[in-house]
C-alpha positions as CSV (number, residue, x, y, z in Angstrom):
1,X,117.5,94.7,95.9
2,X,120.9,94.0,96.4
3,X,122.1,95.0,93.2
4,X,120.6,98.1,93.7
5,X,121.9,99.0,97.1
6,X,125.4,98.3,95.4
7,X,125.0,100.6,92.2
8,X,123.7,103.1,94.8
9,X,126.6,103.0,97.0
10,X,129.1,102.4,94.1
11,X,129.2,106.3,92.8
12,X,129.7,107.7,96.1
13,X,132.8,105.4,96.5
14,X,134.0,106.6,93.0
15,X,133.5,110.3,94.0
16,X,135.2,110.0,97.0
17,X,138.1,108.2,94.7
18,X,138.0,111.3,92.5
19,X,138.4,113.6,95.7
20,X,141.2,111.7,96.7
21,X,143.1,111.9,92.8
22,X,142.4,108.4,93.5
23,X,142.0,108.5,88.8
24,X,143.8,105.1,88.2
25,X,141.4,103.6,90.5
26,X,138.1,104.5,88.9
27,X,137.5,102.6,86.0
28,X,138.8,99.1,88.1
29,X,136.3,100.0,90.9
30,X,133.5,100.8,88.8
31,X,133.6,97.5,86.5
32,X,134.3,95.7,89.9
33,X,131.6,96.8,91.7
34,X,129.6,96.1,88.5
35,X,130.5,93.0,88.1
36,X,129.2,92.4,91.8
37,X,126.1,93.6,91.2
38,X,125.6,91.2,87.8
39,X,126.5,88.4,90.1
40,X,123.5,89.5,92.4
41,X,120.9,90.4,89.7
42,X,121.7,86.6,88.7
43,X,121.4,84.9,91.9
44,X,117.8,86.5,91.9
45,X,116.9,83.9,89.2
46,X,113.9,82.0,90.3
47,X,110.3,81.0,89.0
48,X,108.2,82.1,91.6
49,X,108.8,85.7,92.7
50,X,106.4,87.7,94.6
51,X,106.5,91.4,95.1
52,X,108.9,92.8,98.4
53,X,109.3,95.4,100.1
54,X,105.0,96.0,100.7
55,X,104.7,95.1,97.2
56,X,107.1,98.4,95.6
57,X,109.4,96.1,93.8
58,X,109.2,92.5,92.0
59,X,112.5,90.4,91.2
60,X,111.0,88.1,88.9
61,X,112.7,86.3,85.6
62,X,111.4,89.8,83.5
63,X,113.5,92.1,85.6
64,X,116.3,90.1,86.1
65,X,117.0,89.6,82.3
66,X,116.8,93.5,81.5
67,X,118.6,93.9,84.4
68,X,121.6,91.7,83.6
69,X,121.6,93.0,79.9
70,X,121.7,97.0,81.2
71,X,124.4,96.2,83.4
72,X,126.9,94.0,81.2
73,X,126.4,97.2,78.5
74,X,127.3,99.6,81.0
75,X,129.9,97.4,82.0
76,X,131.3,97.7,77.9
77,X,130.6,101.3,77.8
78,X,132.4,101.9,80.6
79,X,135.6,99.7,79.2
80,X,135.4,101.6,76.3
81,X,135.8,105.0,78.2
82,X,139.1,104.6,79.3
83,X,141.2,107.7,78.2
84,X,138.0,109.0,76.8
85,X,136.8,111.4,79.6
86,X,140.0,112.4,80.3
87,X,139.9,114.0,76.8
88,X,136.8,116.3,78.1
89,X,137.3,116.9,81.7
90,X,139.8,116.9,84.7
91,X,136.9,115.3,87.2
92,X,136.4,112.1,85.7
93,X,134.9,110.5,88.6
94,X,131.7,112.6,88.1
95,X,130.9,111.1,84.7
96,X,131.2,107.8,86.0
97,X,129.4,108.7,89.2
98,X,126.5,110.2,87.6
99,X,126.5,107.4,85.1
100,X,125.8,104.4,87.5
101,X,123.5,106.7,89.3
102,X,121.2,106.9,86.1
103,X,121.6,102.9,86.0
104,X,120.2,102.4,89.7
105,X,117.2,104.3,88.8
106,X,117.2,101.9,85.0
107,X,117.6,99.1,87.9
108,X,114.0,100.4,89.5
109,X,112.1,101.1,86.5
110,X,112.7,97.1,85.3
111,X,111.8,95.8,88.3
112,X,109.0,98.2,89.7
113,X,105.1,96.5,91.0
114,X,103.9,99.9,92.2
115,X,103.4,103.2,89.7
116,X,105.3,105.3,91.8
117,X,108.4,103.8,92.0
118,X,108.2,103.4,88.1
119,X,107.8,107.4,88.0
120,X,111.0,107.1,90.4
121,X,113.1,105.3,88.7
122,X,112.3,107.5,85.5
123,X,113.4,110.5,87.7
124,X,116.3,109.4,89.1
125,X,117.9,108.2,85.2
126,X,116.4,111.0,83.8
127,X,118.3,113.7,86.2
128,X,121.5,112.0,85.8
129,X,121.2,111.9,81.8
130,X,120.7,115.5,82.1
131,X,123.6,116.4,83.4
132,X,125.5,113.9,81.4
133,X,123.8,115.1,77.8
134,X,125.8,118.6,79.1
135,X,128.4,117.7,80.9
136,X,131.0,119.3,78.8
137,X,130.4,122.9,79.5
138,X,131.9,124.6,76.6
139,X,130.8,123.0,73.8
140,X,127.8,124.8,72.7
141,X,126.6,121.7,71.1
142,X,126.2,119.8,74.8
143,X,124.5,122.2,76.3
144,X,122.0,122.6,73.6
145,X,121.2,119.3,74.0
146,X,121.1,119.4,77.6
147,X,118.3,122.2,77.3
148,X,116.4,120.8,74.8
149,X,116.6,117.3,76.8
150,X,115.3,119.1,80.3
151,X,112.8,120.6,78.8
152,X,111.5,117.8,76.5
153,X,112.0,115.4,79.8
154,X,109.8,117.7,82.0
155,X,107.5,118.0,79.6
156,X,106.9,114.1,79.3
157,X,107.0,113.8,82.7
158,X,104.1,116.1,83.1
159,X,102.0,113.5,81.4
160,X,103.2,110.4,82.7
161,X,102.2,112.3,86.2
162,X,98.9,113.3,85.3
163,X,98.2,110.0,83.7
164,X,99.0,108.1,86.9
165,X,97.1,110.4,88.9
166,X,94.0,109.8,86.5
167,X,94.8,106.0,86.7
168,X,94.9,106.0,90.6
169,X,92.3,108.5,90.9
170,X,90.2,105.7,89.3
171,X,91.4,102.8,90.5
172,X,92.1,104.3,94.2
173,X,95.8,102.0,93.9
174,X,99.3,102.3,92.6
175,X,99.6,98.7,92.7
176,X,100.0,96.6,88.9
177,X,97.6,93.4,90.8
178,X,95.4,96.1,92.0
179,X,95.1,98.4,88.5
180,X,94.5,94.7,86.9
181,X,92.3,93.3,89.4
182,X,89.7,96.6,88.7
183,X,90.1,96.7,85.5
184,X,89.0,93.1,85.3
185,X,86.1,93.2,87.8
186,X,84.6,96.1,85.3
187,X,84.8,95.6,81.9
188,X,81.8,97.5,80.8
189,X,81.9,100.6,83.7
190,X,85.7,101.8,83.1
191,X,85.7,105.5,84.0
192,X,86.4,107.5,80.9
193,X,89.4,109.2,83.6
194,X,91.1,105.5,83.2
195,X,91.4,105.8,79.4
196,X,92.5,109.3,79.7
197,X,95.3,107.8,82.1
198,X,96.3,105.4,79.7
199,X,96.5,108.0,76.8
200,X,98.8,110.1,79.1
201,X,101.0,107.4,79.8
202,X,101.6,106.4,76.3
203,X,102.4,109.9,75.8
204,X,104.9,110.1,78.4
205,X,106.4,106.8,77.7
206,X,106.8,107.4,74.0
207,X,108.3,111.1,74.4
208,X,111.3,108.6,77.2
209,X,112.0,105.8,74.7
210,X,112.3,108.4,71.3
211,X,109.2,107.2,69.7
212,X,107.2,109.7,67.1
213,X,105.5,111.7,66.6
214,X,107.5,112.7,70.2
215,X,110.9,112.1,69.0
216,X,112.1,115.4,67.4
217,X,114.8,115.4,70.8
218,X,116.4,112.5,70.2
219,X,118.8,113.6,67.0
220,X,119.7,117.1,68.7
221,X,120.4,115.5,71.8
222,X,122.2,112.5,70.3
223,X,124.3,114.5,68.2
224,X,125.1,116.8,71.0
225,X,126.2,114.7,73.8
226,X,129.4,113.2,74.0
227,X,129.5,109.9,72.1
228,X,129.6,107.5,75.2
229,X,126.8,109.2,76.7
230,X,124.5,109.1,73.1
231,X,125.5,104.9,73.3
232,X,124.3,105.0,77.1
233,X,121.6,106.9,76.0
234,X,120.4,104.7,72.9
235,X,120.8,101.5,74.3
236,X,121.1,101.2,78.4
237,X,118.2,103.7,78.4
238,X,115.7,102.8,75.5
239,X,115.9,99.5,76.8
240,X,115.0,100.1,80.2
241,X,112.2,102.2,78.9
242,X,110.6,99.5,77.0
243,X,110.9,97.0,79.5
244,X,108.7,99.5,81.9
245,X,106.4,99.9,79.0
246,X,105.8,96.5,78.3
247,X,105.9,95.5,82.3
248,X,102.6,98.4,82.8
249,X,101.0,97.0,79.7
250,X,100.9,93.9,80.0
251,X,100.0,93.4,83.6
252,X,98.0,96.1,83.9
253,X,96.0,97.1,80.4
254,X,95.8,93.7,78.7
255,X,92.0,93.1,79.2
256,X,91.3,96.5,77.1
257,X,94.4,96.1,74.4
258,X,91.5,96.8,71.9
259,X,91.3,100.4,72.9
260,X,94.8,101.7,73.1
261,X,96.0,98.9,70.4
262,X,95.1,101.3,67.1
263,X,97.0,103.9,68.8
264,X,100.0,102.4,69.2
265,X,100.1,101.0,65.4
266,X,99.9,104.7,64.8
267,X,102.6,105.4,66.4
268,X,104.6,102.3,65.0
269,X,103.9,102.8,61.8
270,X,105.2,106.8,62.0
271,X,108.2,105.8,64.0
272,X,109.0,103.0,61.4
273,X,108.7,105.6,58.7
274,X,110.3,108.5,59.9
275,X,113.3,107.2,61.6
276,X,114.1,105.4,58.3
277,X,113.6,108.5,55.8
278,X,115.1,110.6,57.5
279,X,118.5,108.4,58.2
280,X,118.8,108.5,54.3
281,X,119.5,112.0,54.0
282,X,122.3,112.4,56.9
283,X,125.9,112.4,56.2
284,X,127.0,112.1,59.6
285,X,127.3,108.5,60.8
286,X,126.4,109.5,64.4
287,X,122.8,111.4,63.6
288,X,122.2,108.2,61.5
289,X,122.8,106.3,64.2
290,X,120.3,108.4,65.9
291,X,117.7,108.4,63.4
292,X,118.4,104.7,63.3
293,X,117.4,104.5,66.9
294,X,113.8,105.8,65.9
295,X,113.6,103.1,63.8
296,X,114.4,100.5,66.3
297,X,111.7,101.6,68.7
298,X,109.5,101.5,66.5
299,X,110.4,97.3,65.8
300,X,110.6,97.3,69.7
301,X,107.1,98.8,69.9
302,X,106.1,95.8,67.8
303,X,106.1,93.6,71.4
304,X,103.8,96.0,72.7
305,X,101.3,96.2,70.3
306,X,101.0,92.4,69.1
307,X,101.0,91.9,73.4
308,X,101.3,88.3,74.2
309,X,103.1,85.7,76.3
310,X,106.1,86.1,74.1
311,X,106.4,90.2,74.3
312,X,109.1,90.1,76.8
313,X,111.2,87.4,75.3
314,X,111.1,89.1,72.1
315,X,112.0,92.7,73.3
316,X,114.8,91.0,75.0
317,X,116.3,89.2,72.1
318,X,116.0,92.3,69.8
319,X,117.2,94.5,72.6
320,X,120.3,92.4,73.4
321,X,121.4,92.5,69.6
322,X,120.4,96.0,69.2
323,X,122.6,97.3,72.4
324,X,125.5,94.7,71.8
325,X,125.8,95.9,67.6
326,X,125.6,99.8,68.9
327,X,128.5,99.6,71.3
328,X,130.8,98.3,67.8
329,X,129.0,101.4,66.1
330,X,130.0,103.9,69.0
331,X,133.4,102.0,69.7
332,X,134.7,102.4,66.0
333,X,133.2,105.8,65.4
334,X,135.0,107.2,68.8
335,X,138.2,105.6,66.8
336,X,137.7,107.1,63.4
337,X,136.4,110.6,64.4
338,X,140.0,110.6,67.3
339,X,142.0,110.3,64.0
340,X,140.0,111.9,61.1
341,X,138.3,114.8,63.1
342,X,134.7,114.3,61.3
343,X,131.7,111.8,61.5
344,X,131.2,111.8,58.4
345,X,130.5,108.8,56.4
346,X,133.8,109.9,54.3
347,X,135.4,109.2,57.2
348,X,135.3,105.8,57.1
349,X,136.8,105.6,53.4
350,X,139.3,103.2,53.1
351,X,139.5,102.0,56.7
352,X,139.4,98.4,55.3
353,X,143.0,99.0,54.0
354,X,144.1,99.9,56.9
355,X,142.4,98.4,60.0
356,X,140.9,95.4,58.9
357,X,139.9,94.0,62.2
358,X,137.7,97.4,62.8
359,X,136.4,97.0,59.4
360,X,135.2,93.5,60.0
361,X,133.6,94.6,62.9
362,X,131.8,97.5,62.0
363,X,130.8,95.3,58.9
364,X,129.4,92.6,61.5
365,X,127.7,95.7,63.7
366,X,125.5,97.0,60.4
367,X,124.7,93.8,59.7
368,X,123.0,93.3,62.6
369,X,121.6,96.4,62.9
370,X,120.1,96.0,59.1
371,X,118.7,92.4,60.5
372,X,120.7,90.5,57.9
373,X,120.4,86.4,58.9
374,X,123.4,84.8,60.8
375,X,123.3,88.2,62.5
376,X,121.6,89.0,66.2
377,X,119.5,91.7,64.4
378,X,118.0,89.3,62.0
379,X,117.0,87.1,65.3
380,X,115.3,89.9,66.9
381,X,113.6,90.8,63.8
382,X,112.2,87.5,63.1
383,X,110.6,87.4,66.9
384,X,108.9,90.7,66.5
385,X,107.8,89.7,63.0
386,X,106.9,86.6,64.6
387,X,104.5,88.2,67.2
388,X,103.1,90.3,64.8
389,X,102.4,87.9,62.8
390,X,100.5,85.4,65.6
391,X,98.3,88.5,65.6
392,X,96.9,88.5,62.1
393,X,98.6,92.1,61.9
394,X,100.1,91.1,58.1
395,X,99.9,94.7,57.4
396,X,101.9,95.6,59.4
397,X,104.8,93.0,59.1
398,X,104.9,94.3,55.4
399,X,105.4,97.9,56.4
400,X,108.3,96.7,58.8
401,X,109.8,95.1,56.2
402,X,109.8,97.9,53.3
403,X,111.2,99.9,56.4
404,X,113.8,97.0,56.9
405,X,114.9,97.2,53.2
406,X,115.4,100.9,53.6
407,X,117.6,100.4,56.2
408,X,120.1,98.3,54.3
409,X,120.8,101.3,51.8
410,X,121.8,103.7,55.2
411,X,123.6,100.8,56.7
412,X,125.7,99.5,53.8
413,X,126.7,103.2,52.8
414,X,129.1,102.3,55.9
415,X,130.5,99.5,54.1
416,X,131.0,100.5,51.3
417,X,132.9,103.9,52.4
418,X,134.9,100.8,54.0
419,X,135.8,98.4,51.6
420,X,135.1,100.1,47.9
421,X,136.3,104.2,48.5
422,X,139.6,104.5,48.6
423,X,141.4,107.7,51.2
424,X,144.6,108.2,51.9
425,X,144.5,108.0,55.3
426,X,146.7,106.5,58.1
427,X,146.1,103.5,60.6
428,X,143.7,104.4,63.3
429,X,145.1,103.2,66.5
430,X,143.5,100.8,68.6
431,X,143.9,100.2,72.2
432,X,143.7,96.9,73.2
433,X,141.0,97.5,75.7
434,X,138.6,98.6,72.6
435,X,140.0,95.1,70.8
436,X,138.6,93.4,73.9
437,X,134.6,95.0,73.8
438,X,134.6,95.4,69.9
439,X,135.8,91.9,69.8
440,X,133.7,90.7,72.5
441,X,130.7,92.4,71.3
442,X,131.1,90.8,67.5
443,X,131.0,87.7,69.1
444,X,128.1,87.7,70.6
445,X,126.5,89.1,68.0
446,X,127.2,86.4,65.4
447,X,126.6,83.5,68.2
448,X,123.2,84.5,69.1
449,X,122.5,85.1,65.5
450,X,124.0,81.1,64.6
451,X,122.3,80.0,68.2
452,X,119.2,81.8,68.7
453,X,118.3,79.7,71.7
454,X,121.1,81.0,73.9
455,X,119.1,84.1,74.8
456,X,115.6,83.3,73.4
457,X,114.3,80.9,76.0
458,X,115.7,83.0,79.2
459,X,111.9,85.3,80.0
């Protein structure tokens, strides 16, 4: 709760920094105050939690981990927006503001034991990415994708609330024990209401977490908001939205997995197979990236749907490797587009030449992303394949992997434009604060992939 009650208080602090022209300040403050509540979320560590605060909230090993991994990538997003914001607005402090305001509510939905502070926490994130998906209020493209966002939010929203209400209306609790405890005691008279509550709640989570058939948002609004905001978005938030997911799933609907099982290999296998295709045909590196994130969801959505003891380990690992390889991918592509002007993948032609340490660490980034061994991606991979597998679901390890393969062609057209087209171009300036979190972030991503069992044993 305490790193909560900081993240809360922390934006006030920065807008009252902003009133006061108090810019320098900001970015020090924020990672500060950060940095104090990753120290709390840690000291939370323990092995037998119990729910507080008349059983609203749970600070068990789960939401610890996804809390620590949401906050160190905000903590590198935010590093990386240094000079960045200026760029779009005089009122910096806002962004920031608004930014660890949509993390508090991430904070709640990873650690939530009753329904309604789940639907809280969604509310609170989802108000704040709003007005960050449009914050820059003369570029049609922002608020375009602040409209369609709003409007594809509510309308998910609409059925995660009617699906609760049909869960409590047949359960008569909000409480996770209490959902579990009835739908243990009757197996054989579940109310039909209940499966329609379930149904409803896929719906909604899906439409939060980019998922398809309910994903045609995401590349508009990707593409749309300002770069920063589309990394939040695709990692800080996906994650958090999985980590709900799985949390309701698993300690709620675990008895009846065989009912709402086949629909969510539907929805896998669609999510796999669109976000893939699709990334083929784009030419701009950041709507690949967003098509990309499709894809990913649906790999993440493999925890889910093979549901076992090891679910939450395994969405953890992949989602560490996934956030950590997306903050190169946005990093670089903030770079090239400052000096070239375009997102194109002829953007990047030639960069080898000239900025070789941005090179090597976009090169490590796709890597990962493609799930190519020595790589973080390649761990997650193997644990969701893993899980899959443990669940005699060979099918659908094979259509993960023809997915996989077409995700190396997407990936390595980056590389390539790299290392084998030639451009004239000149060197892209690097500040050393975006050495430090590219740097950083390559890392990590090639130690967890030599050392798996740095993060794999932590849940």
């Amino acid at each position: 709760m305490t790193s909560i009650i900081i993240i809360s208080i922390l934006p006030i602090v920065l807008l009252y920094l902003g009133l006061y022209k108090a810019q320098k300040a900001l970015l020090p403050v924020a990672v500060l105050g950060l940095l104090a509540a990753l120290v709390t979320s840690v000291m939370q560590w323990k092995t037998n939690a119990v729910p507080e605060f008349n059983g609203m909230l749970l600070y068990d090993n789960f939401s610890v981990a996804f809390s620590v991994i949401s906050i160190i990538t905000t903590i590198l997003i935010l590093l990386l927006s240094k000079g960045y914001f200026e760029r779009i607005s005089n009122h910096i402090a806002e962004y920031y503001a608004i930014i660890l305001f949509s993390l508090a509510g991430i904070l709640v939905m990873v650690s939530y034991h009753n329904i309604t502070m789940l639907f809280i926490g969604i509310e609170i994130m989802s108000v704040s990415l709003y007005i960050l998906a449009g914050i820059r209020k003369n570029d049609f493209a922002s608020n375009e994708a602040a409209l369609k966002y709003f409007l594809m939010g509510a309308f998910s929203t609409g059925f995660l609330l009617f699906g609760i209400a049909l869960i409590y209306g047949s359960t008569g609790t909000f409480d996770l024990d209490g959902i579990r405890d009835w739908v243990l005691m009757s197996p054989r008279k579940i109310d039909p209401m209940f499966y329609t509550g379930i149904m409803l709640i896929i719906v909604g989570l899906c439409f939060k977490v980019g998922a398809a058939p309910f994903h045609f948002w995401t590349p508009d609004v990707y593409e749309g908001a300002p770069s920063l905001i589309t990394l939040f978005m695709s990692t800080v938030v996906k994650v958090a939205g999985f980590a709900a997911f799985l949390r309701l799933f698993s300690a709620c609907f675990l008895p009846i997995a065989q009912f709402w099982t086949p629909v969510l290999l539907v929805i896998t296998t669609l999510t796999l197979f669109i976000g893939n295709i699709t990334a083929l045909y784009q030419q701009s590196f950041k709507r690949m990236l967003a098509f990309s994130s499709i894809s990913h969801a649906g790999y993440l959505l493999f925890a889910i749907v093979a549901i076992g003891a090891g679910s939450a380990n395994s969405i953890f690992v992949y989602a560490t490797a996934y956030s950590i390889a997306s903050v190169i991918a946005f990093g670089a592509l903030i770079l090239v587009r400052q000096q070239s002007g375009t997102d194109n993948f002829e953007g990047f032609n030639g960069l080898a030449a000239r900025n070789p340490f941005l090179a090597l660490v976009l090169t490590i980034s796709m890597l990962s992303l493609a799930g190519i061994p020595l790589t973080a991606g390649f761990i997650g991979k193997f644990y969701m394949f893993s899980g899959a597998l443990s669940q005699y679901r060979v099918w659908l390890v094979v259509v993960a992997i023809v997915n996989a393969i077409i995700s190396i062609f997407y990936y390595f057209r980056v590389i390539i434009a790299m290392y084998f087209r030639s451009a004239e171009r000149e060197q892209v300036e690097i500040p050393a604060y975006y050495k430090l979190v590219l740097g950083f972030s390559a890392l990590v991503t090639i130690v967890i992939g030599v050392y798996p069992a740095i993060v794999s044993g932590l849940i």
